[in-house]
N, C-alpha and C positions, 0 to 999 in steps of 0.2 A: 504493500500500500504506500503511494506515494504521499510527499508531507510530512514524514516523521525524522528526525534530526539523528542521523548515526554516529556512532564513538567519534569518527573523524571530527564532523561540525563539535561536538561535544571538548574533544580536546581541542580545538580551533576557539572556542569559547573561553574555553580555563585558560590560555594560554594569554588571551587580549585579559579577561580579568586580574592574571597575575601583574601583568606591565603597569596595569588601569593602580591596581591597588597600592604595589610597590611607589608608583610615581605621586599615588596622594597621599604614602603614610613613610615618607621621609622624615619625618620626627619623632618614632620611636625611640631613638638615643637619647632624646633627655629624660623620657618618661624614667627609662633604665638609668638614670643616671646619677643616681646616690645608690642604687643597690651593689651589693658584695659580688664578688666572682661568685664566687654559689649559687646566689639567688639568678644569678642572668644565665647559668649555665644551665640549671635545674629547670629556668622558663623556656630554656630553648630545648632542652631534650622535651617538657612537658606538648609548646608549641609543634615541633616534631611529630611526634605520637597523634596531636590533633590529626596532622596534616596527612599523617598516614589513615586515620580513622576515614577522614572525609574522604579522602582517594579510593580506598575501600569500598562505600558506601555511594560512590558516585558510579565504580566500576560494574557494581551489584545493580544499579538502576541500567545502567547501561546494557547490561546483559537480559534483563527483564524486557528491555524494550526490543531487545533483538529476538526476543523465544515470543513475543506477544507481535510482533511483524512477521515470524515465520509461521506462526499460527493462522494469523490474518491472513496470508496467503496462502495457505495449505485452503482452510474453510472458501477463500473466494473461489479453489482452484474445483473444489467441489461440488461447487452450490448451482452451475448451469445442468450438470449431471443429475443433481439431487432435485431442482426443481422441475427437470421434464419426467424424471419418476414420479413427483407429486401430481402433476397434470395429468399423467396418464391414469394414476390409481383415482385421482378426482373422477374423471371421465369413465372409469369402470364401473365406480362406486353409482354415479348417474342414469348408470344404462338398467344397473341392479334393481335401482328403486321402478324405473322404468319399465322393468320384465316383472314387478314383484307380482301382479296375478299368474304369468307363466311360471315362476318360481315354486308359488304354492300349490300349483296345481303337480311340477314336476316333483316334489316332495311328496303329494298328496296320491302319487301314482305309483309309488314305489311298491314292487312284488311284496318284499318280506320287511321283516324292521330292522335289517341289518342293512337291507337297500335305503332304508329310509334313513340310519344313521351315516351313512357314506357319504348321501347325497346333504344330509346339513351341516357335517363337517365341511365339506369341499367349498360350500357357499361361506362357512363360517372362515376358513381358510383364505378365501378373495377379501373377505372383508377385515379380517385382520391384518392382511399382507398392505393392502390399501391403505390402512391406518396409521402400520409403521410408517411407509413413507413420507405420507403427510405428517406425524409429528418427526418424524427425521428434518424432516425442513422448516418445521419451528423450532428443533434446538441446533440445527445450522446457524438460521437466523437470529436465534439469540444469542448464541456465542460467540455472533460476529458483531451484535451491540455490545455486550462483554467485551469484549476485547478491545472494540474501538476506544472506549469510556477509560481502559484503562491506560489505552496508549495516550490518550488527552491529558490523565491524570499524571502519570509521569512524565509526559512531556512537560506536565507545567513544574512537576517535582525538579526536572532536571537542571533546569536554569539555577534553581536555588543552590544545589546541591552544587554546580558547578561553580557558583561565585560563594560557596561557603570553603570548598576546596580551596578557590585561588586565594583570599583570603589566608587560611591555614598554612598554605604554603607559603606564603607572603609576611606572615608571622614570624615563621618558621627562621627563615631568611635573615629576616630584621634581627632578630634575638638572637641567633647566631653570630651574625656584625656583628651584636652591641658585645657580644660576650668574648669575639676575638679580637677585636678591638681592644678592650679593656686589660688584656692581658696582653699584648705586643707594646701597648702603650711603657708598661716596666720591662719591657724583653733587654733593651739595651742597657739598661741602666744594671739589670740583675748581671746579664753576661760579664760586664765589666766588674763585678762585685766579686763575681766567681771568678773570673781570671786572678783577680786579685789575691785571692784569697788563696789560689791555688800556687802563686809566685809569690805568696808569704812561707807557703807551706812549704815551697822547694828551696828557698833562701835559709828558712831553719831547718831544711835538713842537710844543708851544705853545711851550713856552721857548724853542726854538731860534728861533721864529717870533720872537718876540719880540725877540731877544737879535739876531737880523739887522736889523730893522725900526728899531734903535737907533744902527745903525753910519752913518759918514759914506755919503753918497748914493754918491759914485763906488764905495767898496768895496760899498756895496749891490748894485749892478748887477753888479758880476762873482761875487761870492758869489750873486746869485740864478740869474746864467744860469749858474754853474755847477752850482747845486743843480737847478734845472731838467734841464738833460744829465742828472746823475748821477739823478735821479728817474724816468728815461725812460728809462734803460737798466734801472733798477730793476725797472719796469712791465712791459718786456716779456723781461726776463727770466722774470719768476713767472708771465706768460701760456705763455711755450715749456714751460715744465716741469707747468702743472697742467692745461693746456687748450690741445687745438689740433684748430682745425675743418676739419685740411687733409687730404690724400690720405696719414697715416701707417697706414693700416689695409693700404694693399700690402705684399704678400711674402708670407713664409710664416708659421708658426707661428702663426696663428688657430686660437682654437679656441668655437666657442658653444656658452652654458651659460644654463641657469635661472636667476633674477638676480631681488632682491628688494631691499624699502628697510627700511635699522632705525636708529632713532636720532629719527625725527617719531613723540611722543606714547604713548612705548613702555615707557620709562623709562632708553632706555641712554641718552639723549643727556644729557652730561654724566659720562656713566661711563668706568669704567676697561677700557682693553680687552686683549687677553691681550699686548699688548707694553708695558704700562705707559704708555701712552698715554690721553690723555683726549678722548673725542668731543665737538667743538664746531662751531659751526654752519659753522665754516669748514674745518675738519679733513679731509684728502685721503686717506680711508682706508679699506678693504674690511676685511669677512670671508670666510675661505677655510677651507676644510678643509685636515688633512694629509693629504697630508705636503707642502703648499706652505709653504716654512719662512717665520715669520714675517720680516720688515724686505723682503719681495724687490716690487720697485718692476715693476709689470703695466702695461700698457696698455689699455685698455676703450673700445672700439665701440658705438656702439648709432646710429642714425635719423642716420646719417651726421656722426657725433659725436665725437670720441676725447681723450680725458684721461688723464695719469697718475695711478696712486695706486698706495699703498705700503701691503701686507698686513700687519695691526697687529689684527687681531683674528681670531678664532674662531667659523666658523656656516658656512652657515644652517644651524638644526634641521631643518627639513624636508628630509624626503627628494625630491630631483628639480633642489634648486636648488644652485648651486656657490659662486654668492657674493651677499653680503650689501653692498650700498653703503651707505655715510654721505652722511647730505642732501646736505653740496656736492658729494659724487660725483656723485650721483642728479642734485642741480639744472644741472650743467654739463653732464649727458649730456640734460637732459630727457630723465631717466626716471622714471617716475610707478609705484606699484605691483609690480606681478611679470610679466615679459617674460622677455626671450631679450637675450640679450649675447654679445660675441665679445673675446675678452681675449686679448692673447700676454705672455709676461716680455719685459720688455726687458735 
């Protein structure tokens, strides 16, 4: 049936509504603009989620509109056939009424009463076959106002649903900006902090280097082999806690989730993230949605793999995935891209 709006026009609609919306709601950033990294992050995963709901629900009318047009043509494609069955069984049903004294007379001449039931079944038989067809063609008919009624009905539904989408998505968007914005805003100022901190930390450990290298030779040797021990326990202490390639993925409380990388080439690396914490390339730390409260230390599986890390940010946007790794996560799971992961709290 011609006149009915298909997915194409449908996404041709969202798409002019997204531009429409985005170009009148360029002042979301101040709305956002005394909230926390959290609350802008948490509103753009929640905006997200909308935007997925309505996408959903826009797809589901979509698809109704396509099963209630191949219905409408299936029944149009029936109803020339079905209506010249109706006509004819009309015009037999006319001739019936028409013969009805030969009728009774041919019933009323029957040999035996086994003739006579033959003969009013057979008539009963035309008259019932005549009947179906005719109400075959009133619920033709009806389920072709059915159908039409409902195709008017969701066409008027889909306008809405399509500019509640673009909207969503346009939300989506915005709160995303405000929320990577907001943290690239400190990305420079952190990096520099970090570097700094990291060329205070290499400055004293020269001088120490230094300041041993100076001392009589006998204290050398115990001062080194004790710094040695105490370096070695050091080392594999920070292996047990951020990286362990051993059988700790037994027991219970696994659970696998959608799993993505942010922080390479994005703009957060080096940013602030919603625990006040700064992503650096060494930094042991995820994005999680709530209500997983921030600071809670997880454990992450992947390709026979397991590390800890400690939830200190807010994500992923996208709907489907549960958390977000920072590069040294990502690079000690060898995980590349967006996969599947199995994490418990510890």
């Amino acid at each position: 049936m011609k006149g009915y709006t298909s997915k194409h026009i449908a996404h041709s609609i969202l798409c002019v509504l997204i531009c429409t919306t985005l170009v009148c709601g360029m002042t979301p950033h101040s709305a956002y603009a005394e909230e926390s990294l959290e609350a802008l992050e948490n509103a753009a995963i929640e905006a997200g989620e909308h935007y997925a709901q309505a996408q959903q629900e826009l797809d589901n009318l979509n698809q109704k509109i396509e099963d209630n047009q191949s219905k409408l043509k299936e029944l149009e494609a029936q109803l020339p056939k079905v209506r010249q069955d109706t006509a004819e069984a009309i015009r037999l049903n006319y001739k019936l009424l028409q013969n009805q004294p030969n009728l009774i007379g041919l019933i009323l001449s029957s040999r035996d009463f086994s003739d006579f039931l033959s003969t009013v079944s057979y008539i009963n038989a035309i008259n019932d076959s005549n009947y179906e067809k005719i109400q075959t063609l009133v619920q033709i008919e009806s389920q072709l106002t059915q159908t039409r009624d409902a195709l008017r009905s969701q066409q008027s539904t889909l306008a809405s649903k399509t500019k509640e989408a673009a909207t969503a998505q346009a939300n989506a968007q915005a709160a995303i900006a405000v929320a990577k914005k907001r943290a690239m805003e400190r990305a420079a100022e952190a990096k520099a902090k970090w570097e700094a901190e990291q060329a205070a930390a290499h400055a004293t450990t020269t001088q120490s280097a230094d300041a041993n290298n100076s001392t009589p030779s006998n204290s050398s040797n115990t001062s080194s082999s004790s710094n040695t021990s105490n370096s070695g326990t050091t080392s594999n202490s920070g292996t047990s806690s951020n990286y362990n390639n051993s059988s700790s993925t037994s027991g219970g409380g696994w659970k696998s989730v959608g799993a993505s990388v942010y922080g390479n080439d994005d703009g957060f690396m080096w940013g602030t993230t919603a625990s006040g914490d700064t992503v650096t390339p060494t930094s042991m730390g995820v994005a999680m949605k709530r209500p997983m409260p921030l600071g809670t230390t997880i454990e992450i599986s992947y390709n026979g793999r397991t590390v800890r890390a400690v939830v200190n940010d807010r994500g992923p946007f996208i709907a489907g995935r549960e958390i977000d790794l920072q590069p040294a996560v990502a690079n000690a799971l060898g995980f590349d891209g967006v996969g599947i992961v199995s994490y418990r709290v510890v």
